[in-house]
N, C-alpha and C positions, 0 to 999 in steps of 0.2 A: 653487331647490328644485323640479325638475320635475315631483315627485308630487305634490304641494299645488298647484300651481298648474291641475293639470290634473284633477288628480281622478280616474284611469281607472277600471274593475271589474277588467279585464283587458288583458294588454299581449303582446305575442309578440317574442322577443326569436332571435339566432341564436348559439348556444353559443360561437362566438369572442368575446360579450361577455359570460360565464355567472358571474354569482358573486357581485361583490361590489357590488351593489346593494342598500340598507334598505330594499325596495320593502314594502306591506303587503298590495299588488292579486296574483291569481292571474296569474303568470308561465306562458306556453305556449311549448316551444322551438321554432324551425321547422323545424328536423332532425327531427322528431318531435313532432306535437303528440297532445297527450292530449284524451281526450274531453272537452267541454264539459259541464258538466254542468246547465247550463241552454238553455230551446228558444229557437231563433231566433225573430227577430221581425220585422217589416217596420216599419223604421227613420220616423219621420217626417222627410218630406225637408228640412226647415228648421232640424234639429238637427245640433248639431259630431259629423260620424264621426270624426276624427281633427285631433290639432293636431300641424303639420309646424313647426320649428324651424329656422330658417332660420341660415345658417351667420357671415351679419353680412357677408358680403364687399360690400354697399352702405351698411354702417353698423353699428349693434347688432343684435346677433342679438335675436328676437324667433320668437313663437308663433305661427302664423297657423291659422286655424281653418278648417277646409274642410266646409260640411254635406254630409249624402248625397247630396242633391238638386246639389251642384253638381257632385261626383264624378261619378256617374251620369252626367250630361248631359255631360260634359266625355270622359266617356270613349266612352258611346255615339253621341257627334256624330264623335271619330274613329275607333272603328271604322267607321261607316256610310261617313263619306269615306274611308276606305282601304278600302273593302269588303272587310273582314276574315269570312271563313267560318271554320267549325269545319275546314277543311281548312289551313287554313292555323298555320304556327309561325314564331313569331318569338324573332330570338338576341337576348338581353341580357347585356350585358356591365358593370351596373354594381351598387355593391354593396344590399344589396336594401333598408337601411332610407334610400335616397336616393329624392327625389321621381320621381326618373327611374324607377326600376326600381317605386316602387308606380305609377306611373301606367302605365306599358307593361304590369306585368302583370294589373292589373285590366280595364284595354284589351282585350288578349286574352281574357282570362276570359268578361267582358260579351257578345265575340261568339261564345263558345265553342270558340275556337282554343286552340292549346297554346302555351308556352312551352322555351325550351331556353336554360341559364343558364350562364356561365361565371364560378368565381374568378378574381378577377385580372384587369389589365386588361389585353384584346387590340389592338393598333392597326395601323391599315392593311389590308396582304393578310392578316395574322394574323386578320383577323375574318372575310374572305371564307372564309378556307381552314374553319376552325373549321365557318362554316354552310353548308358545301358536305356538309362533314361529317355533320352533320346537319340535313342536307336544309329546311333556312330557309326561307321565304318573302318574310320581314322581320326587319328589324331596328330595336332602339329603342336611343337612346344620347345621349350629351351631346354639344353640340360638339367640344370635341377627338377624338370618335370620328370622326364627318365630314370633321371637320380633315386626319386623317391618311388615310381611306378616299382623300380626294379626291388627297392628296399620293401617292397608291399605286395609285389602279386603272390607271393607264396599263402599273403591271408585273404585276397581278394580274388573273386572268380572273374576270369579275362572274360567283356562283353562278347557274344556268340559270335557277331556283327564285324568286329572289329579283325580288320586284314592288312592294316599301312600302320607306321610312323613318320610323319617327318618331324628333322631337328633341324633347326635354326638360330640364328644370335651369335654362336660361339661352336666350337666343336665341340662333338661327346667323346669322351678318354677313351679310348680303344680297351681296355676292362668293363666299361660299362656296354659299348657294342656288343661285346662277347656276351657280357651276364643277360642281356634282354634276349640273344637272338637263341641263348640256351634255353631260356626262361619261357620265350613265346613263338619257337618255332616256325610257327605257322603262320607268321608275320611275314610282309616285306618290307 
């Protein structure tokens, strides 16, 4: 019972999962969110911003509680090593209530770059072409995203644009670091 266990005020949720939740917290959709209608605050950093639920693939799924403070630091330590600018966008390709996708995009956020999202998952030149599209910088994505970049940039031309990766969810095998960092140099 995830609402008892976790207690929220408020939760944001994306209309493909709209309905039939007994939830008793203020639901916000991300298609369109409504006004808050209370003021923000400056969070004490040693407090749970959020509990991510882990999907059990090393055991029982479980809660893990993330404070602000570690968010925060987690995300402004890599923007700062990717030196991420407000000029820079990055492609994400995975669905949005995954770790991957809130940490890539508060990543961006934090150093005031934009985002550019796609449904559905792209793989290989299919992600180049996309951020060629709209004009990428980076990209952030799980291993088998990399998995298959690496299996495909020898057919697909690396977007001009494009200078970061980041991975998230799981780690990338230290074979495939190797294979991208030969593959696209001129990446960080």
């Amino acid at each position: 019972d995830i609402e008892k266990s976790i207690n929220p005020d408020i939760g944001f949720y994306s209309k493909e999962f709209d309905g039939h939740l007994p939830l008793s917290f203020q639901m916000f959709a991300l298609e369109g969110l409504k006004r808050i209608s209370h003021p923000l605050r400056i969070p004490d950093p040693e407090t749970t911003a959020m509990i991510m639920f882990t999907s059990g693939t090393s055991g029982i799924p479980k809660g893990v509680g993330w404070t602000h403070g570690a968010i925060a630091h987690n995300n402004l330590a890599t923007a700062e090593r990717l030196a991420i600018t407000p000029e820079d966008r990055a492609f994400i390709n995975t669905p949005p209530y995954t770790t991957s996708s809130i940490t890539h995009v508060i990543t961006m956020i934090a150093a005031g770059a934009s985002i550019a999202v796609e449904r559905g998952f792209l793989f290989g030149s299919g992600i180049f072409d996309r951020m060629r599209e709209l004009d990428c910088t980076g990209f952030g994505g799980v291993p088998v995203h990399f998995l298959r970049i690496l299996a495909s940039v020898k057919d697909s031309p690396v977007p001009k644009r494009l200078r970061f990766l980041m991975n998230s969810g799981e780690h990338l095998p230290t074979p495939a670091i190797k294979g991208l960092r030969a593959a696209l140099p001129s990446l960080q």
